[in-house]
C-alpha positions as CSV (number, residue, x, y, z in Angstrom):
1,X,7.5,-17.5,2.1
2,X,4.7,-19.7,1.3
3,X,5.1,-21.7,4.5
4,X,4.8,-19.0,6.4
5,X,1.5,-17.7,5.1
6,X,0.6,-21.2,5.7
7,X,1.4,-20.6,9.5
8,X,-0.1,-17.3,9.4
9,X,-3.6,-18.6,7.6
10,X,-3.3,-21.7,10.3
11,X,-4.2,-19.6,13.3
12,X,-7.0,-17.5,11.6
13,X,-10.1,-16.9,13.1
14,X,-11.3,-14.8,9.9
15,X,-9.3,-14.6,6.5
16,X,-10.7,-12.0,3.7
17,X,-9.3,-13.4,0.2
18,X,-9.9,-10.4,-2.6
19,X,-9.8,-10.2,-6.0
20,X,-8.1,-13.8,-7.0
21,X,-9.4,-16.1,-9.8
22,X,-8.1,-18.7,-7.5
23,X,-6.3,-20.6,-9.8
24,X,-2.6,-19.4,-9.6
25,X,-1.0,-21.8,-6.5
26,X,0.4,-22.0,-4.3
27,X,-1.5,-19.0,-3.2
28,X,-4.8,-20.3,-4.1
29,X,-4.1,-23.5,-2.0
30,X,-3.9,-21.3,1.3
31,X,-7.5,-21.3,2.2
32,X,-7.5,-25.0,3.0
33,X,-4.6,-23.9,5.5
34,X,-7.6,-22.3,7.7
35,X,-8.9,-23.7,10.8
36,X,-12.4,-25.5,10.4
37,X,-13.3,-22.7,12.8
38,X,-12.5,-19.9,10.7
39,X,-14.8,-17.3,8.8
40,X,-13.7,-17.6,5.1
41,X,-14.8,-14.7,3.3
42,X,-14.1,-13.9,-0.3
43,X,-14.8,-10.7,-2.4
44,X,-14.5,-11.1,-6.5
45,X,-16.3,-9.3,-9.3
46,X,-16.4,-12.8,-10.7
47,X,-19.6,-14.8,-9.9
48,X,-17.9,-18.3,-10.5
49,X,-14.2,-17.5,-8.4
50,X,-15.8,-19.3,-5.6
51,X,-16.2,-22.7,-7.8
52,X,-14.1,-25.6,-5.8
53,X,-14.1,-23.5,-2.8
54,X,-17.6,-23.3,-1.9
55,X,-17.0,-25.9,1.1
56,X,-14.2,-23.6,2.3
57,X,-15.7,-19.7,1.6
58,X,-18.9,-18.8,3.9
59,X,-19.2,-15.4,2.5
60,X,-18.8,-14.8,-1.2
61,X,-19.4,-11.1,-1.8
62,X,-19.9,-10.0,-5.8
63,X,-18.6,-7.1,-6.5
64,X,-15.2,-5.5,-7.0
65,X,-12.9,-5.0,-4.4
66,X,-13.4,-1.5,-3.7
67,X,-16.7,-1.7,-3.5
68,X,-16.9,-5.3,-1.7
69,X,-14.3,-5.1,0.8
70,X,-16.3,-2.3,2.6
71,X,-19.6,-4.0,2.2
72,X,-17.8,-7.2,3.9
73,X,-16.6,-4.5,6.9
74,X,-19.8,-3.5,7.6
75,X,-21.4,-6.6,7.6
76,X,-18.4,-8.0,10.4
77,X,-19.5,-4.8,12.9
């Protein structure tokens, strides 16, 4: 299952990653799957979720999901 993710995540050209502490792999470990190319964008209530990602996330929206999943919509229209 994982590898496939890891397929999926390898021909990104945007990938949204909500609500994770980023510490439970192998999910975690999917955002270094994406291309160099692709628009990383994570949404987490928690300020320091991005910590050890910040090379890999260009948007890091604060906030919880509900809230920052459609803040990150209208800033991609």
């Amino acid at each position: 299952m994982m590898e496939r993710a890891a397929e999926t995540v390898a021909q990104a050209e945007v990938l949204l990653v909500v609500g994770t502490s980023m510490q439970v792999y192998p999910a975690a470990g999917l955002v270094h799957y994406a291309p160099p190319d692709c628009r990383v964008a994570m949404v987490n209530p928690d300020p320091e979720a991005i910590q050890g990602f910040e090379d890999r996330i260009h948007d890091f929206i604060v906030a919880p999901a509900t809230v920052g999943v459609a803040q990150w919509v209208r800033s991609m229209v």
